[in-house]
Backbone bond lengths (Angstrom), bond angles and torsions (degrees), N, CA, C in turn:
res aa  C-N    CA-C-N  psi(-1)  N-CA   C-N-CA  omega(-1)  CA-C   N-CA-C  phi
1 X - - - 1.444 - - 1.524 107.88 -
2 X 1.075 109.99 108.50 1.698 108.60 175.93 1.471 131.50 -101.37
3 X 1.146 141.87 -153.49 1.644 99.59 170.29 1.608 67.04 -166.28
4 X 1.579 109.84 135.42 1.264 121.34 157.15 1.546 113.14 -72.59
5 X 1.399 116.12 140.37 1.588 134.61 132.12 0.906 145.75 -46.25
6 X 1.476 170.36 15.50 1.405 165.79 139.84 2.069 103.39 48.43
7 X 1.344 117.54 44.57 1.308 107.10 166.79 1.003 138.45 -43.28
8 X 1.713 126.31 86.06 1.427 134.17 -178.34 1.379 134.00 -68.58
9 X 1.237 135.47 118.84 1.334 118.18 -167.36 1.772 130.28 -59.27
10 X 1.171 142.30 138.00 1.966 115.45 -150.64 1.070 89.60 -89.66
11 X 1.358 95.99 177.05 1.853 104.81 171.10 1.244 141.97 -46.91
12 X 1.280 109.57 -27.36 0.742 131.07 -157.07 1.874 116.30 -89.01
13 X 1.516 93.21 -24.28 1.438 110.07 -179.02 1.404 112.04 -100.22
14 X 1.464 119.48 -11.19 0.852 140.11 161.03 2.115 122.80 -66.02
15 X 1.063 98.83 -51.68 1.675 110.53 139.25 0.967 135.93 -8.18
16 X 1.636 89.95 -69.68 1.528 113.93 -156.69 1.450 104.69 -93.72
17 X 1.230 111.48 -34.89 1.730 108.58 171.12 1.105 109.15 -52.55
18 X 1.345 139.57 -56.47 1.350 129.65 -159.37 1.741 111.77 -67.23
19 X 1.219 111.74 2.55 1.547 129.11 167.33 1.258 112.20 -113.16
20 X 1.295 117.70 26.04 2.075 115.47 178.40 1.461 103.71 -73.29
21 X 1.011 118.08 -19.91 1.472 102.79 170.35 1.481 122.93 -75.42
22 X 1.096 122.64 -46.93 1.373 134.14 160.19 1.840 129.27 -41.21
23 X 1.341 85.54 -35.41 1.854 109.90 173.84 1.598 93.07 -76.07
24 X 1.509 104.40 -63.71 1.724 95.23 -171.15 1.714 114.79 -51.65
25 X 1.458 121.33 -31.65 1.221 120.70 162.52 1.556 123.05 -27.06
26 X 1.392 88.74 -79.57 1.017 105.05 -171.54 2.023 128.42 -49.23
27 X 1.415 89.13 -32.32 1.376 121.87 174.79 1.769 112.66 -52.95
28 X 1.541 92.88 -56.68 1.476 108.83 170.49 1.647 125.62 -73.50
29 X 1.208 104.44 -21.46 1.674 104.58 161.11 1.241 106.08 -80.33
30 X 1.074 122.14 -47.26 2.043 128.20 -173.02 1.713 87.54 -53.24
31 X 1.715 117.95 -54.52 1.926 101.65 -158.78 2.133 88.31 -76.64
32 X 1.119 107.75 -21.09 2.132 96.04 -176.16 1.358 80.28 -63.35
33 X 1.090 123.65 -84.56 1.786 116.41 -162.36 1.310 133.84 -1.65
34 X 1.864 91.14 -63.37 1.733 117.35 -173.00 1.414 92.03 -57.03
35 X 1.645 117.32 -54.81 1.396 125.33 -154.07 1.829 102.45 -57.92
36 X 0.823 118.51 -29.00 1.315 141.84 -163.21 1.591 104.05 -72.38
37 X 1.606 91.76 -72.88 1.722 98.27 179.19 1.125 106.19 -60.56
38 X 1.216 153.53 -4.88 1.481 157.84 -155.06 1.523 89.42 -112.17
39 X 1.363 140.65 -35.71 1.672 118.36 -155.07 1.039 93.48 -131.87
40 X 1.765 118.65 20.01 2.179 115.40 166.70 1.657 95.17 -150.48
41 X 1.236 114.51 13.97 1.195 92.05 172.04 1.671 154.91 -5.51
42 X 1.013 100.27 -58.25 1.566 104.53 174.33 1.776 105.01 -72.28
43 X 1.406 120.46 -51.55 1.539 121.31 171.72 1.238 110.25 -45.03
44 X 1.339 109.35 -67.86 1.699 108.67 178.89 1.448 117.27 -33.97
45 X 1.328 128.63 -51.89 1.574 128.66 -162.80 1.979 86.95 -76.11
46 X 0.952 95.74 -82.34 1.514 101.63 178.01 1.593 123.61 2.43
47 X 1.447 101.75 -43.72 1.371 127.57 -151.94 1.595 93.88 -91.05
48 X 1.511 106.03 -53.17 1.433 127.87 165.65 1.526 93.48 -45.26
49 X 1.016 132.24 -101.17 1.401 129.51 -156.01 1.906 114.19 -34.52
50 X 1.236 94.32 -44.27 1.806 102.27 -179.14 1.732 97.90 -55.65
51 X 1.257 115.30 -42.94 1.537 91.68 -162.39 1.478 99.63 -107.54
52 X 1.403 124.60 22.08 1.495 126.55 148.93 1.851 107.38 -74.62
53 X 1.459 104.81 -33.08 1.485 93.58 -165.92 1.365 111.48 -82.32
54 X 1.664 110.70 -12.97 1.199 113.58 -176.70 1.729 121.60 -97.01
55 X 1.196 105.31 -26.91 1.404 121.49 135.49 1.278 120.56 -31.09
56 X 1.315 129.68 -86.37 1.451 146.66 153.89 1.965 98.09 -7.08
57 X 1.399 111.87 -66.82 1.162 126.94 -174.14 1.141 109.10 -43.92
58 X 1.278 114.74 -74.35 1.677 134.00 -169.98 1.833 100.15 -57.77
59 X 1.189 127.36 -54.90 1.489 139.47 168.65 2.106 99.49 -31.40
60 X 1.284 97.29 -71.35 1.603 107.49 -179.99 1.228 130.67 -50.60
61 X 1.518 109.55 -23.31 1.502 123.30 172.01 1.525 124.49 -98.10
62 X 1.157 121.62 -29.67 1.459 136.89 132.88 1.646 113.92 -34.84
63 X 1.068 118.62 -89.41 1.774 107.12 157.73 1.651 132.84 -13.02
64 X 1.296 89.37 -66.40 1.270 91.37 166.70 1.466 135.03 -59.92
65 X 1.357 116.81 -42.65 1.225 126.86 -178.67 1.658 88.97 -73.93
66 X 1.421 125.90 -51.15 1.641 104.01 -175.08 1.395 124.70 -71.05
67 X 1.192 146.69 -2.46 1.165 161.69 87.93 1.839 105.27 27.73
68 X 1.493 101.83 -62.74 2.126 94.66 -169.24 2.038 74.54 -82.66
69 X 0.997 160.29 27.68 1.460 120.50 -172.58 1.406 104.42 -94.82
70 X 1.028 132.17 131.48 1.747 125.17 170.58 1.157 134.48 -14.02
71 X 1.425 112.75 -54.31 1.526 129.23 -164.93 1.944 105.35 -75.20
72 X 1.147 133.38 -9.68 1.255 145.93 -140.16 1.579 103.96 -112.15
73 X 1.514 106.64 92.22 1.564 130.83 -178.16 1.711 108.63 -44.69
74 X 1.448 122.08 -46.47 1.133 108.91 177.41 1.764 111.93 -137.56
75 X 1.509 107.96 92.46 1.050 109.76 -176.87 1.614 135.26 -91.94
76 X 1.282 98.49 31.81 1.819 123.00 176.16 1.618 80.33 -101.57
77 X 1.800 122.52 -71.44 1.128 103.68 -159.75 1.973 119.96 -61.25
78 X 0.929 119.89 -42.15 1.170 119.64 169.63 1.448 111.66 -32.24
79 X 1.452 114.26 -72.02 1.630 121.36 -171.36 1.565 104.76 -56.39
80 X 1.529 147.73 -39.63 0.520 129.48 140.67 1.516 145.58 -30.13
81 X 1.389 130.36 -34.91 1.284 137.97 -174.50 1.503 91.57 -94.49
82 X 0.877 120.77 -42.52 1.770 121.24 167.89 1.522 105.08 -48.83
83 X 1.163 125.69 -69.14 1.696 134.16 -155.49 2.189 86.62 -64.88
84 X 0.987 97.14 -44.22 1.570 79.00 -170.55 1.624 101.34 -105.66
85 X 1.160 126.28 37.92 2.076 129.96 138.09 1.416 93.66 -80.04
86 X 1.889 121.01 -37.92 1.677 100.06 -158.96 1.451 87.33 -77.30
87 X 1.508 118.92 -53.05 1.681 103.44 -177.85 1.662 131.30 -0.32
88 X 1.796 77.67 -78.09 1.449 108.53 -170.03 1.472 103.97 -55.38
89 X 1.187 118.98 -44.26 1.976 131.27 178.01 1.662 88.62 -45.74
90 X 1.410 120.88 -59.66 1.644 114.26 -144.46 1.184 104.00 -65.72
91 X 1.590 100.74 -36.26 1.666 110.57 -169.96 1.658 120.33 -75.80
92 X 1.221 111.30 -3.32 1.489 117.31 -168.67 1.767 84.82 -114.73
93 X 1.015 130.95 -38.33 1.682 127.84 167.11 1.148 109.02 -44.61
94 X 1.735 120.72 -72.10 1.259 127.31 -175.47 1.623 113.45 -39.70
95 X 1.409 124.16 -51.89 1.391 133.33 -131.15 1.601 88.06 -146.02
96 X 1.408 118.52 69.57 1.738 113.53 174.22 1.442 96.69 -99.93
97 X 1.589 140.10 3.39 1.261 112.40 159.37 1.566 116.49 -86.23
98 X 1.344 125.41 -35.98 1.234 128.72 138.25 1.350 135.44 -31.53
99 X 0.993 124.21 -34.48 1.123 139.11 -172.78 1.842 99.57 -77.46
100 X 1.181 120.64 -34.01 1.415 133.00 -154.25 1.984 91.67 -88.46
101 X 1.231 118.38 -23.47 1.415 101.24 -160.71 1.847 89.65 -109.26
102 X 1.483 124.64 8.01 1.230 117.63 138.17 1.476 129.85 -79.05
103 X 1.184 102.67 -52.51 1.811 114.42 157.43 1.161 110.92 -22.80
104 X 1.087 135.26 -75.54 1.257 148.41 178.09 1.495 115.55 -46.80
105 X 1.094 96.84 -63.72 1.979 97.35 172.37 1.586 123.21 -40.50
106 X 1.541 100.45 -35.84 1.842 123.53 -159.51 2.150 72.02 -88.67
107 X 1.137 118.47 -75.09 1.499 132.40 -166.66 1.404 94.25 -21.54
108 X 1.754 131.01 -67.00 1.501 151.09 -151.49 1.862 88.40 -81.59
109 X 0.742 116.05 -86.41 1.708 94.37 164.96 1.583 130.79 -7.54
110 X 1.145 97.76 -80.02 1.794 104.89 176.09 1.245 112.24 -46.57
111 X 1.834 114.55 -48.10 1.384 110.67 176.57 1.602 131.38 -48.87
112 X 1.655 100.53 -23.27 1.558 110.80 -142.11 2.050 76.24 -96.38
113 X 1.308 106.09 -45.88 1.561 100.66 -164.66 1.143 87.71 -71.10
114 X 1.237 132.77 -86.16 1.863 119.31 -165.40 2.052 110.59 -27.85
115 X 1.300 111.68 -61.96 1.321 97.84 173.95 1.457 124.83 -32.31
116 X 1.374 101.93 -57.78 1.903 113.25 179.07 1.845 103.19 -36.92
117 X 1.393 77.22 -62.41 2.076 96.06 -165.03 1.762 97.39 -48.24
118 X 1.001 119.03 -36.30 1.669 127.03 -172.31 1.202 99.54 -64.07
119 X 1.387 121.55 -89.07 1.641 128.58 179.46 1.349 98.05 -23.54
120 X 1.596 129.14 -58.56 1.813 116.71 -143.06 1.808 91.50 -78.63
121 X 1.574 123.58 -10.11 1.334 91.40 -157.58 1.851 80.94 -111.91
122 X 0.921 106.69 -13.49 1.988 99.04 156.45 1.560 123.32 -66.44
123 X 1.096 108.14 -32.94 1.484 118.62 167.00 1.578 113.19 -75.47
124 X 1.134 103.98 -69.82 1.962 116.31 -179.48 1.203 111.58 -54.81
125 X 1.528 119.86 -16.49 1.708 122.75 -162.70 0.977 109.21 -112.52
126 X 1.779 130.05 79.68 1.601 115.94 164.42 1.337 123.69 -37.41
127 X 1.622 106.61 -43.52 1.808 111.99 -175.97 1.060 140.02 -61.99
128 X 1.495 100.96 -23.44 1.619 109.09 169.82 1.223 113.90 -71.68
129 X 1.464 103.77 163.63 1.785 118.70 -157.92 1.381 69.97 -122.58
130 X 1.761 88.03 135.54 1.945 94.29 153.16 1.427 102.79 88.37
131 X 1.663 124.52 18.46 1.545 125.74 -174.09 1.393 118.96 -71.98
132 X 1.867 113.72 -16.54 1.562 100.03 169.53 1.385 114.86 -96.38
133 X 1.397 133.19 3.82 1.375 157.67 130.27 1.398 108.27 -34.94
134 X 1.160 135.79 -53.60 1.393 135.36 -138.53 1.620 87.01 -106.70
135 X 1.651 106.40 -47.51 1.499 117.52 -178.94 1.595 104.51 -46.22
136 X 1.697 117.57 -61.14 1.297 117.21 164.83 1.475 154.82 -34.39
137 X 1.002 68.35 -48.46 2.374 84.76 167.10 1.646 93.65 -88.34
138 X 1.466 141.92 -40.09 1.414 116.18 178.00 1.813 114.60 -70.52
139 X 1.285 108.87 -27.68 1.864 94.72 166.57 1.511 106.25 -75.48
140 X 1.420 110.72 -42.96 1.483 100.70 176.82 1.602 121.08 -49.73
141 X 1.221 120.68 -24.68 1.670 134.69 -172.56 1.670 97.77 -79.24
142 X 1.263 108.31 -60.07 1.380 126.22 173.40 1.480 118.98 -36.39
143 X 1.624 123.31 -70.85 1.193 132.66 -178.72 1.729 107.84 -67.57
144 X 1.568 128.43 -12.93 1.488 131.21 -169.13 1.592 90.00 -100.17
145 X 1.072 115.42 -21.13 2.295 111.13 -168.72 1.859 77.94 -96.92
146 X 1.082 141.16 -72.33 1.504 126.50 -165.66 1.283 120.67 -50.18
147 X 1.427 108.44 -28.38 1.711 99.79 174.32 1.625 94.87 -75.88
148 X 1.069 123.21 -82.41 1.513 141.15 -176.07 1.782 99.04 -12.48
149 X 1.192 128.12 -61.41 1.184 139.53 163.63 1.596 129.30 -52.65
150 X 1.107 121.82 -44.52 1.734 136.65 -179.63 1.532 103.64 -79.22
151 X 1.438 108.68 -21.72 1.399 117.13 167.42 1.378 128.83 -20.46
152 X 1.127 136.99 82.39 1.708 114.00 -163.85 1.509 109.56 -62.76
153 X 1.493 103.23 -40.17 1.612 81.16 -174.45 2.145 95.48 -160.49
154 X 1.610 88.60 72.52 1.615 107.17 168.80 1.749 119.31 -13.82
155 X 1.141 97.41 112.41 1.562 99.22 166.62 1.994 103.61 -89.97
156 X 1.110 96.87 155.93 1.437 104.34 177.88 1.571 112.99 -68.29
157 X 1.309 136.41 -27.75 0.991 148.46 174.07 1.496 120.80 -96.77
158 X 1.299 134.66 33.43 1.209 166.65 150.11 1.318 112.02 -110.73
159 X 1.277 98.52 -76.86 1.696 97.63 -175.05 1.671 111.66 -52.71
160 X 1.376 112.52 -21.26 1.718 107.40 -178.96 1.671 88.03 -89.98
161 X 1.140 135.14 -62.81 1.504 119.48 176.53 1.612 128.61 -13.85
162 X 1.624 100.27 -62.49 1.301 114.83 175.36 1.386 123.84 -70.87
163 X 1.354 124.52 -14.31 1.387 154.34 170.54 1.801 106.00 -79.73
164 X 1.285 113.30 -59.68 1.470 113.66 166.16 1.423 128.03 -46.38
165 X 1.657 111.71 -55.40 0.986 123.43 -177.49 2.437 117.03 -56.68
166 X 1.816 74.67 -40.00 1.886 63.88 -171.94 1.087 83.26 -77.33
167 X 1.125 163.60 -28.94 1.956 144.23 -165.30 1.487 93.20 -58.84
168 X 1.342 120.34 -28.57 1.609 104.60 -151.76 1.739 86.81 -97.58
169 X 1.321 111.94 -15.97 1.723 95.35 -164.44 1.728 75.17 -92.35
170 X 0.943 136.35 -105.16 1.464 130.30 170.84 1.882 111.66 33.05
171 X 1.591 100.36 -67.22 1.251 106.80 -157.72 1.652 111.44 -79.20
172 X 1.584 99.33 -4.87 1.647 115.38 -176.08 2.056 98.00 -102.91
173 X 0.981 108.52 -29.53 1.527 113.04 164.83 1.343 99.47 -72.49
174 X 0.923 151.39 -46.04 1.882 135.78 -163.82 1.681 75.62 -69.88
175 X 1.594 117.37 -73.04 1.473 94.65 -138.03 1.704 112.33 -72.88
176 X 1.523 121.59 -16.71 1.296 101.15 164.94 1.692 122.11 -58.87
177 X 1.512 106.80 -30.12 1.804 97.27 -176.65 1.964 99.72 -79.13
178 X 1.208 126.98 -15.36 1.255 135.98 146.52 1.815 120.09 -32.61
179 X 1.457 93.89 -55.96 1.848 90.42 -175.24 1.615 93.62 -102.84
180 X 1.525 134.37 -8.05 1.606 115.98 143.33 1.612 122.88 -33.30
181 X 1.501 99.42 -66.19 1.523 118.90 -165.57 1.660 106.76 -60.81
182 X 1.391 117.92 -19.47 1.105 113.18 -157.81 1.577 84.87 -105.48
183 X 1.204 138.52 -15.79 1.693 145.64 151.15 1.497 93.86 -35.00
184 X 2.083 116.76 -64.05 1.431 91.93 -144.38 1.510 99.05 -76.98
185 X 1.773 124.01 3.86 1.482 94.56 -159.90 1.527 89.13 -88.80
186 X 1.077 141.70 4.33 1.374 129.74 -168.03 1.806 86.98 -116.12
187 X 0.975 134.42 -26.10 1.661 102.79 172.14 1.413 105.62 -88.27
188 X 1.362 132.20 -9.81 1.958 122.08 160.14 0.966 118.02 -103.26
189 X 1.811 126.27 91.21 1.557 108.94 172.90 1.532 129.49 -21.94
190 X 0.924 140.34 -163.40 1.716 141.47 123.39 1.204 113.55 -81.90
């Protein structure tokens, strides 16, 4: 005796459909990106690193200046975390090919924990819509941070390869759960 289910989509995805266009956006800048880092590789990271250091920069001087403001409980520590954002800015200016085979290390990390977190909540998550989707881009995240990482000694044009490629599998996962969502708004009126 088995008993069928009626699997409803949650609220939450329900939400989100009525924004599938916006998701597919986004989807399609995430796969231009990949496509991008894939056919300039070495520029692309490069480029990345320049406006991490300048970032870094702008971050450090902000600090600093909030540091003298009145209201500011500990203003040694502030100026400090300020004086070394500009550090960190000068040093990622000076040295952006260097700079790229830390990037990368921190990058293969992030990938590997977000991947993990993906799989467990496709597995753990009956509710989510789109769980062998979600399952997919977290091994895909997974297997792109272990190479990137196991790396003995990253070329810039690898690590942007492998960097390109998940943007593009990534950026093709937003927009298929994109034309999902846009399934449920046409099987639930409003």
């Amino acid at each position: 005796m088995t008993q069928e289910m009626d699997v409803q989509p949650g609220a939450e995805s329900l939400l989100l459909a009525r924004e599938w266009s916006a998701i597919m956006v986004v989807g399609l800048i995430t796969l231009g990106l990949g496509i991008t880092v894939m056919v300039w590789p070495s520029q692309t990271l490069t480029v990345l690193s320049v406006l991490l250091g300048i970032q870094l920069l702008v971050f450090g001087l902000f600090r600093l200046i909030g540091a003298f403001a009145h209201d500011v409980i500990a203003p040694g520590l502030v100026g400090f975390v300020g004086i070394l954002g500009i550090l960190a800015g000068v040093v990622v200016l000076r040295n952006p090919f260097e700079t790229v085979a830390v990037l990368a290390a921190i990058l293969g990390a992030v990938w590997i924990v977000s991947g993990v977190i993906d799989v467990i909540d496709a597995i753990a998550n009956e509710y989510v819509d789109g769980r062998g989707w979600l399952a997919l881009a977290g091994l895909v995240s997974i297997v792109a941070g272990t190479v990137v990482v196991a790396w003995p000694k990253p070329t810039v044009t690898v690590v942007a390869w492998i960097a390109g490629l998940q943007l593009v599998v990534f950026g093709l996962v937003i927009c298929a759960n994109a034309i999902h969502l846009r399934g449920l708004t046409k099987a639930r009126p409003d």
